[in-house]
N, C-alpha and C positions, 0 to 999 in steps of 0.2 A: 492469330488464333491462340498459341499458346500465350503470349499479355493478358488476353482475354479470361482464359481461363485462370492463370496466377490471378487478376485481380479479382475473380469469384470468389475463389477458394481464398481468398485472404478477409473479402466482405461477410462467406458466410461463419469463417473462423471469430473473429470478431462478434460478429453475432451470438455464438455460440457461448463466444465465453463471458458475455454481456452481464445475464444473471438476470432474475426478478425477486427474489426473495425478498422479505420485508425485512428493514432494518429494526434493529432492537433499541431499544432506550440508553443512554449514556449508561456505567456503571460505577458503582461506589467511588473509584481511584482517579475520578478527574470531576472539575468543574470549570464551567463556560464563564467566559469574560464575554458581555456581548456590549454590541454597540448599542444608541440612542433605539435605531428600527429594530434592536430585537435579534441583529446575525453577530456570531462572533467575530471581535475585530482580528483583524491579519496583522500579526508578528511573524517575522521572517525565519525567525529562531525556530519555531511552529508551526508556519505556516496558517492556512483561517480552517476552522472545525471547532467541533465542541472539546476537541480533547487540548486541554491548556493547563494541565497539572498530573503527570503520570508516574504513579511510583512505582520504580521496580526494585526489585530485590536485587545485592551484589550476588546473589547466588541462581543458578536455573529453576523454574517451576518446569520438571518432568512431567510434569502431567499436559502444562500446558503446551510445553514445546512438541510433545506429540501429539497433541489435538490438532497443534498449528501443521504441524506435518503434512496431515492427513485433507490441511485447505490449503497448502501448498501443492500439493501432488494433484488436487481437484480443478483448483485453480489459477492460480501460479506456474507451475512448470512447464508449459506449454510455451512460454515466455523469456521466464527467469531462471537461469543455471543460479546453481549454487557456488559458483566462481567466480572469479572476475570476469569471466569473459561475457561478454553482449550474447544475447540470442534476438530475440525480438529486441525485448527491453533490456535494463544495465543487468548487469551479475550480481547476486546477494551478496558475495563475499566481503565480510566488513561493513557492511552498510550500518549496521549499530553502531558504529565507532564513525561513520560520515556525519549521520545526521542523530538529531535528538528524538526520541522515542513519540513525542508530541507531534513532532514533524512527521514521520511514517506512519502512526495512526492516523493522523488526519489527512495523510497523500490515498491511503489505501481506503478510506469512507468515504472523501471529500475531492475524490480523482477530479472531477470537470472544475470545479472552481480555484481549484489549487495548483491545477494548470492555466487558469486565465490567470491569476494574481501572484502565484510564486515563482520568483527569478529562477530557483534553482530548480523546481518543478520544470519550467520553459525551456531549460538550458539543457536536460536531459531529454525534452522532447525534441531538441534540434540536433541531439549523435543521435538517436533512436529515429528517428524519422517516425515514427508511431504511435500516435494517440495510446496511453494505458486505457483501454476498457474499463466503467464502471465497474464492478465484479460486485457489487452491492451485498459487499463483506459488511455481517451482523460487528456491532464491537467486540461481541465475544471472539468471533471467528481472527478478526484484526489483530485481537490482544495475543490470542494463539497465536497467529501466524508470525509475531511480533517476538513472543518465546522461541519460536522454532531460530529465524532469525537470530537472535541473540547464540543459541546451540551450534549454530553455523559460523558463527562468529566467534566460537571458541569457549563463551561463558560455561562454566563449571556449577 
């Protein structure tokens, strides 16, 4: 009985943190490489998504890292500590300095296909044991979350 109940309360958790919101349009700081049918091709540096050119500043956007805060805390934390240590998913700590900025944008818009085609997407799914949730983070929301990140990773 209690298996039963754990695996409820895990299905309707997931559920919950699913999302439906409409995604927003790419913005001005990246542009898509696509292939012949029209989808962006997969580089492993990136991973596949529209985001294939990301520039960020050597310094913090405040404004954005506390926007991202505020879609970390909503949808994120339930998840992701700000440590290394695992909770469901890995720990944010340093994840800016693991992977390329192109790469976590397009893990956290492009979660189901980025898990079927990227090694290292797969490879965290296998310590995680847990599919990441769509969370059908706008770009905007992504790019915040993306500053918050960086702020937890030390950027100034």
């Amino acid at each position: 009985m209690n298996k039963m109940i754990l695996i409820l309360s895990i299905a309707v958790g997931l559920y919950a943190c699913s999302g439906n919101a409409p995604k927003k349009e790419a913005t001005a700081d990246q542009t898509a490489t696509t292939t012949e049918n029209g989808n962006p091709s997969y580089d492993p540096e990136r991973g596949t998504g529209k985001f294939t050119n990301v520039t960020v500043s050597p310094t913090l956007d405040n404004a954005l890292a506390t926007a991202g805060q505020k879609v970390y805390d909503v949808k994120c934390s339930s998840c992701h500590k700000l440590t290394e240590e695992k909770l469901v998913g890995p720990g944010w700590k340093d994840v800016t300095k693991r992977h390329k900025p192109e790469w976590i944008l397009n893990f956290v818009t492009n979660t189901d296909e980025m898990l079927q085609k990227d090694s290292k997407a797969q490879a965290m799914l296998e310590i995680c044991l847990v599919r990441m949730p769509n969370q059908n983070l706008t770009d905007e929301e992504a790019r915040n979350a993306y500053e918050f990140m960086r702020k937890n990773d030390g950027v100034k």
